[in-house]
C-alpha positions in Angstrom: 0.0 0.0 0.0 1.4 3.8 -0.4 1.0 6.6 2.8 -1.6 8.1 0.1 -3.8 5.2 1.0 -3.3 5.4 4.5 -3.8 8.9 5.0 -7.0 8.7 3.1 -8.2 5.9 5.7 -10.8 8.4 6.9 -11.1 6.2 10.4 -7.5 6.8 11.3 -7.9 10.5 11.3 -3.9 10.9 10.4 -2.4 14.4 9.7 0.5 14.7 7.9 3.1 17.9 8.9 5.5 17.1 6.4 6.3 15.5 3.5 3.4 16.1 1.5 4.8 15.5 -1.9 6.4 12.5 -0.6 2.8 10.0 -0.2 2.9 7.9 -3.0 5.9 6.2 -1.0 5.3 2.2 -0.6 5.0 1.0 2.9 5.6 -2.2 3.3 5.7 -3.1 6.8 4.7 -1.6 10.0 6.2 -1.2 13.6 6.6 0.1 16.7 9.5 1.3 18.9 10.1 4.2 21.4 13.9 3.4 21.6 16.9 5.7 21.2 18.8 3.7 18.9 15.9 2.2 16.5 18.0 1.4 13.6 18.6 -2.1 14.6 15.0 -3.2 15.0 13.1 -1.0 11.7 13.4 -2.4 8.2 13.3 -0.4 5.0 9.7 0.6 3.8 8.2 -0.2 7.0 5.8 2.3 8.6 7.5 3.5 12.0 4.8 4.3 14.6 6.3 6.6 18.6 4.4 7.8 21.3 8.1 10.4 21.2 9.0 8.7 24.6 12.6 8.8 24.0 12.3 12.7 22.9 14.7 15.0 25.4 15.3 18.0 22.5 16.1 18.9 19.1 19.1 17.0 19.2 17.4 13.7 20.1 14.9 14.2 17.1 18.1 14.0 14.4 19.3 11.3 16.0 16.4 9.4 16.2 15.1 10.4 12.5 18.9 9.4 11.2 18.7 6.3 12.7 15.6 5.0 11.1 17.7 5.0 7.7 15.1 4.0 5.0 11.5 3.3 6.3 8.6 4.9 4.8 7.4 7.1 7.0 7.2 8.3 10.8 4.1 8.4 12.8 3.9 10.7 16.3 1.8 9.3 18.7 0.7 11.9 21.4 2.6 11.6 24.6 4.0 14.7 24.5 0.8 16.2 24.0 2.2 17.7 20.7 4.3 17.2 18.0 8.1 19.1 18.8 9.2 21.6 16.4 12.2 20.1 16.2 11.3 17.0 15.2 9.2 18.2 12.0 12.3 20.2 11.5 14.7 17.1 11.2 11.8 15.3 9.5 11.4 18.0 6.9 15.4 17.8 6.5 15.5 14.5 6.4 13.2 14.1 3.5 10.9 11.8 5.6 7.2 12.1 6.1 6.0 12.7 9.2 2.4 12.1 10.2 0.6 12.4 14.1 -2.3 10.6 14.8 -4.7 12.1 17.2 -4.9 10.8 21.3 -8.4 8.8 20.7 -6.7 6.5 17.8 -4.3 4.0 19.5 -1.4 2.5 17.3 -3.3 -0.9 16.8 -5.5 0.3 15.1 -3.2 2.1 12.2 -1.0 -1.7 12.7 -4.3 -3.3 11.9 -5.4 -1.3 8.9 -1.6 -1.8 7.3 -1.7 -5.5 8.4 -5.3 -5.7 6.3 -4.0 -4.1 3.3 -0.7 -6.2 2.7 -2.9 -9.3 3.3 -5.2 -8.2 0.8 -2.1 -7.1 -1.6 -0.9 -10.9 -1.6 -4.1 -11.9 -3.7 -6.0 -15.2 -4.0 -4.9 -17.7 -3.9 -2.1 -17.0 -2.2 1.9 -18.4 -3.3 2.5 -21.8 -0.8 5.0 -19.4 1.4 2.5 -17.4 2.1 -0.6 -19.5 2.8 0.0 -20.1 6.3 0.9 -16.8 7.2 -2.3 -15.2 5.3 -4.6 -17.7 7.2 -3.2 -16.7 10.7 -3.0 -12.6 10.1 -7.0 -13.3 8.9 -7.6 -15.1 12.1 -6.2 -12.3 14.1 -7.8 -9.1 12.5 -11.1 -10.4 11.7 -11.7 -10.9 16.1 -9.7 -14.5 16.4 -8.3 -14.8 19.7 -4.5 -15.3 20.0 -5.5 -18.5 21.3 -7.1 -19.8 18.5 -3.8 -18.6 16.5 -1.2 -20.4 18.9 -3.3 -23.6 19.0 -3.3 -23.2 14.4 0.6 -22.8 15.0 0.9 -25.6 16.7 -1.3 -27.9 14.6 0.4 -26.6 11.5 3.9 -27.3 13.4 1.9 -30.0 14.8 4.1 -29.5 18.1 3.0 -28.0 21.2 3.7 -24.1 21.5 3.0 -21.6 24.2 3.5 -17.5 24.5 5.5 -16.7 27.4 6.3 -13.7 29.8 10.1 -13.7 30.9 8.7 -14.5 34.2 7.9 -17.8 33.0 4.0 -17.4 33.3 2.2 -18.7 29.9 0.3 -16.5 28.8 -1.5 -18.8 25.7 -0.5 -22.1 25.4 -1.8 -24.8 23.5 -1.5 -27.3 26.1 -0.1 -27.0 29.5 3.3 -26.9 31.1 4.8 -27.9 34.1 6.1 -25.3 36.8 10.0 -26.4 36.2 9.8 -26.4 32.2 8.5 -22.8 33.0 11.0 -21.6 34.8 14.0 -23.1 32.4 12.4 -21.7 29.4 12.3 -18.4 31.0 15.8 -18.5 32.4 16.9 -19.3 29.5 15.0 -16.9 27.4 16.7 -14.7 29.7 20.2 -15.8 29.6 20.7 -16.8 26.7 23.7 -15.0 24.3 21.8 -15.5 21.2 17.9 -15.9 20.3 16.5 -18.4 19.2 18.0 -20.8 21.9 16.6 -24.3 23.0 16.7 -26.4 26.4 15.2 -29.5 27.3 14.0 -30.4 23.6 12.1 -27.0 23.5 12.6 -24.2 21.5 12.7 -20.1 22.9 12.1 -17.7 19.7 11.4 -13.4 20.9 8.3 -11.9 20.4 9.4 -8.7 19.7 13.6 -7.4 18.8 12.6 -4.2 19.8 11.5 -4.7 23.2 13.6 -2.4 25.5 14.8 -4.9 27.6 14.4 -9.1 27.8 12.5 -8.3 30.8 10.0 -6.4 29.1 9.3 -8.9 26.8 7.1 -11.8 25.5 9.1 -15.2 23.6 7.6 -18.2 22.1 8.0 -21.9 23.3 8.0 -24.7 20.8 8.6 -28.0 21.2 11.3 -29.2 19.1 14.6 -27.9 17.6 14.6 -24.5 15.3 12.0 -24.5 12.7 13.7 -24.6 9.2 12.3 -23.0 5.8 8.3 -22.5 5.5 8.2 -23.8 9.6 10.4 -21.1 10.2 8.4 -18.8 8.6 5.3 -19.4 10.3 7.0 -18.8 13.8 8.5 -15.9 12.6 4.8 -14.5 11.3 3.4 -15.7 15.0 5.8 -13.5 16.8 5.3 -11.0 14.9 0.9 -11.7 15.5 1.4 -11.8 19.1 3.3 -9.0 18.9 0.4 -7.0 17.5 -2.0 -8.5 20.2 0.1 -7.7 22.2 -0.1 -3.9 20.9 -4.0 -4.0 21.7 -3.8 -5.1 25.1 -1.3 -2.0 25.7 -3.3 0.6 23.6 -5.9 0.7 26.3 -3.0 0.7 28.7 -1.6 3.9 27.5 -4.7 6.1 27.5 -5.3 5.2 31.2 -1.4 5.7 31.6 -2.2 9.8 30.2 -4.7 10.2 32.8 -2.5 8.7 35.7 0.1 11.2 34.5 -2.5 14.1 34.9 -3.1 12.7 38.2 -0.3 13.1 39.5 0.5 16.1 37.8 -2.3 17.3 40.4 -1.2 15.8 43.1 2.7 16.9 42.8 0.9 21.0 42.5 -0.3 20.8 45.3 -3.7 22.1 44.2 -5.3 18.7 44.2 -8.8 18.5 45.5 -10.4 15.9 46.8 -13.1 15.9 44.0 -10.5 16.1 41.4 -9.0 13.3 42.8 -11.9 10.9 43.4 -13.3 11.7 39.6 -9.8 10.8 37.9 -9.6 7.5 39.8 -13.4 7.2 38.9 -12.1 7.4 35.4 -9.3 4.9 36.2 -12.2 3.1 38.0 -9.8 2.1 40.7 -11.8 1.6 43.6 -9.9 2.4 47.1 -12.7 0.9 49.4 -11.3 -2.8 49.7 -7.5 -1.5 50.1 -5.4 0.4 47.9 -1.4 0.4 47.6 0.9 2.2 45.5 4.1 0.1 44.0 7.4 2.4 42.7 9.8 0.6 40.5 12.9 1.0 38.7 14.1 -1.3 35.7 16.7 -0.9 33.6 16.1 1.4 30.5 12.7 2.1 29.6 11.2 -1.4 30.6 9.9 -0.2 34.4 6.5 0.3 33.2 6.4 -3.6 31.3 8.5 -5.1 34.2 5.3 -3.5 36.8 2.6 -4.3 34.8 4.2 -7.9 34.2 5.0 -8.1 38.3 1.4 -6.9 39.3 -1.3 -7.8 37.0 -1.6 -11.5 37.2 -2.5 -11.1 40.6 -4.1 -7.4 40.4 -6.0 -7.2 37.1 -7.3 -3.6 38.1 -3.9 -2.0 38.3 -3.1 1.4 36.8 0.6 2.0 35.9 2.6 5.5 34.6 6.1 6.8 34.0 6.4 9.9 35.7 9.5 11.1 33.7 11.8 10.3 36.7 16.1 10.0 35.2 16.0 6.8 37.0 13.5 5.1 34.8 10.9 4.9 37.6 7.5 3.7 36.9 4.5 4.3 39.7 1.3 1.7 39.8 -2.0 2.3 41.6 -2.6 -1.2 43.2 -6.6 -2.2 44.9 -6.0 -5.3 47.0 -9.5 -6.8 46.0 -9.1 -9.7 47.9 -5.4 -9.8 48.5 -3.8 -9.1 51.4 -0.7 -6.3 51.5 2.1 -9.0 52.1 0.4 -11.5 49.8 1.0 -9.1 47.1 4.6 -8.1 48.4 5.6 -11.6 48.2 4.0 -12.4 44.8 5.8 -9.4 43.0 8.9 -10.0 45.1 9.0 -13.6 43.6 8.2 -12.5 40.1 11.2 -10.4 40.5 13.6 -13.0 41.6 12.5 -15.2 38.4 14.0 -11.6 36.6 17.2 -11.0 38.0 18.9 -13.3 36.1 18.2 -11.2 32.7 19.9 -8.5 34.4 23.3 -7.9 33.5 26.4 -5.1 34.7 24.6 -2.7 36.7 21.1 -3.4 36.3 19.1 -3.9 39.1 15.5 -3.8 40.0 14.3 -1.5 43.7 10.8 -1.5 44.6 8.9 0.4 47.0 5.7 -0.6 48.1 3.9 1.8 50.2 1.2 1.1 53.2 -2.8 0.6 52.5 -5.4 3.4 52.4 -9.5 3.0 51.7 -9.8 6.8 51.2 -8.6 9.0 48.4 -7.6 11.5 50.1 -4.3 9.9 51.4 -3.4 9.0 48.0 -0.9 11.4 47.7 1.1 10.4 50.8 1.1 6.7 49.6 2.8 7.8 46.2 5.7 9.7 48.2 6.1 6.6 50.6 6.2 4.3 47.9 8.5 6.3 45.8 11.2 7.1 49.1 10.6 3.4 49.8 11.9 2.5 46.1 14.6 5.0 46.3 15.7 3.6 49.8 15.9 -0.2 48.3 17.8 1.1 45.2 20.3 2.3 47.7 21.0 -1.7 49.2 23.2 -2.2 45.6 21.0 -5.6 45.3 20.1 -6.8 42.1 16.0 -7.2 43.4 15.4 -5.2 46.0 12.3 -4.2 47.9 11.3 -1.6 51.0 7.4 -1.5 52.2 6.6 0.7 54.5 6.7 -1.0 57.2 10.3 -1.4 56.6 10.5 2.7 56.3 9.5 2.7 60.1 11.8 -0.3 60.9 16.3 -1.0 61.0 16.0 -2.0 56.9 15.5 1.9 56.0 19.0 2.7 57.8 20.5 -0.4 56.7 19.2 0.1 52.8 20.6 3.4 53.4 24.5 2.3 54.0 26.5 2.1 51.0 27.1 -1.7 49.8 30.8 -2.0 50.2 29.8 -0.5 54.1 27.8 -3.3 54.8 29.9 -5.9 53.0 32.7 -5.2 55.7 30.3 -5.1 58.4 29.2 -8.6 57.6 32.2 -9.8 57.0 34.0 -8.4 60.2 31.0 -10.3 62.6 30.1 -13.5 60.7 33.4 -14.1 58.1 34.5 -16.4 60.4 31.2 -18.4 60.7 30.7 -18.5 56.9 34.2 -20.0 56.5 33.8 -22.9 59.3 30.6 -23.8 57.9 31.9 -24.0 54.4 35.0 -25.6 55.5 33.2 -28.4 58.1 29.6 -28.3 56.4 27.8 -27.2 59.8 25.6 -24.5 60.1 26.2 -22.3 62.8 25.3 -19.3 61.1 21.7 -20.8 60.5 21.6 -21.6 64.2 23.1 -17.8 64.6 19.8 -16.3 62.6 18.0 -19.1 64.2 18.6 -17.8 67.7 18.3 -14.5 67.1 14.8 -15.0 65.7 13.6 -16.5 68.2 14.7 -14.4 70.8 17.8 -16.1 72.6 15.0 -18.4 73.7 17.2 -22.2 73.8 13.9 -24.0 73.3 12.4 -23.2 70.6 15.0 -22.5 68.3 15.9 -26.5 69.3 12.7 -26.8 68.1 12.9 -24.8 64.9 16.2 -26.8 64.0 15.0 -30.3 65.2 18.2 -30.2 67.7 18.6 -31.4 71.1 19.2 -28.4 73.3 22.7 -29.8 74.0 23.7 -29.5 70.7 22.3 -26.0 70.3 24.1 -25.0 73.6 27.1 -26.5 71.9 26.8 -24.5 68.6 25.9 -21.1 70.2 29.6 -21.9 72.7 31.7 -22.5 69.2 29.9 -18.9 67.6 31.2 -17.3 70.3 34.5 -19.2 70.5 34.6 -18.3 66.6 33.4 -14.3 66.6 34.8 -13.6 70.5 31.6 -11.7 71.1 28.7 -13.1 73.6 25.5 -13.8 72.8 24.4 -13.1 76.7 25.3 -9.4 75.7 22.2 -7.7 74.3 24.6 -5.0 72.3 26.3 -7.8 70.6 23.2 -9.7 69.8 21.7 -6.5 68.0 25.1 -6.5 65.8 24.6 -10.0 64.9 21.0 -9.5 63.6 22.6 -6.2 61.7 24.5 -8.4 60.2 22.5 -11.2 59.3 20.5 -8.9 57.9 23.2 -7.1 55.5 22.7 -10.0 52.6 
């Protein structure tokens, strides 16, 4: 189809600022990418669709506009509530069109109308190579469910195949799959160097190459090795489905995300009444009468929001998430408890987090802050700043997951989140090196009985209890800790260093 075509698609309500005399250009594709360096993940003649995310000034728009080399044309989504200047400047300079599509119009719906036309422009019948591939983009945008595409995939493959999140839950799956094949997959989606990769006589194939971050992506699960010639074809074509699904699902996503930002826009003046409040959250329809939370997180690059919603929405469907604009790639998410309990939640994001750490590499970490409940509105804006000091305390600890709630901002995990890492390190080492090394040299467990004891209070019997020991054997161990550290565990001083230190993981 040419950008003549698409402009004239009166549905899509598309403007074009520049490049007018440019529309009889061919577009051949279509994607979607809010990255700083796109060149790597755009093909020639494809249709390039931004919500301007990565936009910071007039030099950014060069760079990005330089970097998408030969595609068709560039579409401006409306996160910046405008167009920049600067940006129809280097478009204008560039010689590539540049088009903005209005606020009410999300992207899937232009991906959709491009997808429909280059189906159409393959004719009927379709060549062999592209049978398969027609068949499934019909399925899709004529109201198929993603399921009923997978389970085609998989007949056609006739192999079992699933779409995954990188915390190994399945999100479709045409059969299902046990916890452990789950979590390898995952891990190794995550670890692996290069992509596609295979473990345990399944394959692992991306969703999407120009995902921010492995984290904030989907992959594919197949059973068998790499699919070769017309096979390989049809997983590439699914990813590249799912990846439009995918697309949908966020579209709504983003328009709640705009009025989330104007909410706290309100809040952060200072001029936020209560009425202003309670009709925005209306809007949201985030109900604060069974329990509300806020969750702060950072991620590396611009996956925080992805990494949130993929932590919290499993478990919270009714979750609201934003990107304040914070240097530190913080994303903020409105939480109701319906039904779950404060720690239940904690725990169930905390673990999703874990499964994540291993994608992480260098200096990336994740910090969460997760702030105390409130059933009224009008505390909201407390529970934002708690959550977000509570996320910049854990990011502080140098772990790679980290988390403060705020119970732990009234408790000794602010102040020890608050010690540098190579501080702490020394502390540990100083009180329970020697411990770590007798265990690891004798294969006891004295510093389990250490945190054992401590625990429970220096009381002899129920920690015997807790480790299924005689209390012989437990006076025995406690004599050779303090043989070991030469500090007394009678001294209530030198029993709050050991917890300090047990603590400082």
């Amino acid at each position: 189809m040419r950008l003549r075509e698409l402009v004239r698609a009166r549905h899509l309500h598309l403007k074009v600022l520049t490049g007018h005399d440019q529309l009889d250009r061919q577009v051949r594709g279509v994607s979607t990418t809010d990255l700083t360096e796109p060149g790597r993940f755009v093909k020639p003649g494809e249709l390039v669709l931004t919500e301007l995310t990565w936009h910071t000034g007039a030099e950014s728009s060069r760079h990005f506009v330089k970097a998408l080399g030969e595609v068709a044309a560039l579409v401006s989504g409306t996160a910046l509530k405008g167009v920049p200047l600067d940006l129809v400047d280097a478009c204008a300079e560039a010689g590539l069109p540049l088009l903005t599509l209005p606020v009410e119009v999300p992207f899937s719906h232009v991906t959709e109308h491009v997808l429909r036309a280059l189906i159409a422009e393959l004719g009927s019948p379709p060549r062999q190579r592209y049978g398969s591939r027609r068949r499934l983009a019909s399925t899709l945008v004529d109201g198929g469910s993603l399921t009923k595409v997978v389970t085609a995939v998989a007949g056609e493959l006739d192999v079992p195949c699933w779409v995954m999140s990188p915390t190994g839950r399945v999100i479709v799956g045409s059969q299902p799959l046990a916890d452990e094949q789950r979590a390898r997959l995952a891990h190794t989606f995550l670890t692996a160097r290069h992509l596609p990769g295979m473990v345990g006589g399944l394959s692992v194939f991306p969703i999407s190459k120009g995902a921010p971050h492995r984290i904030a992506n989907w992959f594919l699960a197949y059973a068998g090795e790499q699919a070769q010639g017309e096979n390989e074809d049809l997983v590439v074509e699914l990813a590249a489905l799912v990846a439009l699904e995918r697309s949908r699902l966020e579209a709504a996503q983003r328009i709640e995300r705009r009025v989330f930002d104007q909410l706290l826009e309100l809040l952060e003046s200072g001029d936020a009444a209560l009425p202003g409040v309670v009709s925005r959250l209306h809007t949201l329809h985030v109900e604060t009468e069974h329990g509300l939370l806020v969750v702060a997180l950072s991620a590396p690059g611009d996956a925080g929001v992805a990494v949130l919603d993929e932590l919290l929405r499993p478990l919270a469907p009714g979750i609201v998430t934003a990107t304040p604009g914070a240097a530190d790639g913080e994303a903020i998410a409105l939480v109701p408890l319906a039904g779950n309990s404060a720690r239940e939640l904690t725990e169930h994001v905390m673990a999703g987090a874990r499964g994540l750490e291993a994608g992480l590499s260098g200096e990336g970490r994740i910090a969460l802050g997760v702030s105390s409940v409130t059933t009224g509105p009008a505390a909201l804006s407390g529970l934002i700043e708690e959550a977000r000091h509570a996320r910049s305390l854990a990011a502080l600890s140098g772990e790679r997951i980290s988390v403060i709630t705020g119970d732990d901002v009234s408790s000794h995990r602010t102040l020890l989140a608050a010690i540098p890492a190579e501080l702490r390190k020394s502390f540990r080492t100083r009180l329970l090196g020697a411990l770590e090394a007798y265990d690891a040299a004798h294969q006891t467990d004295l510093l389990e009985t250490l945190q054992a004891f401590l625990e429970e209070s220096g009381n002899w019997t129920s920690t015997s209890e807790r480790l299924h020991v005689h209390v012989n054997t437990l006076r025995y161990r406690l004599k050779r800790i303090e043989e070991l550290t030469g500090r007394s565990l009678n001294s209530w001083d030198q029993r709050v260093d050991f917890m300090l230190a047990v603590r400082m993981r």
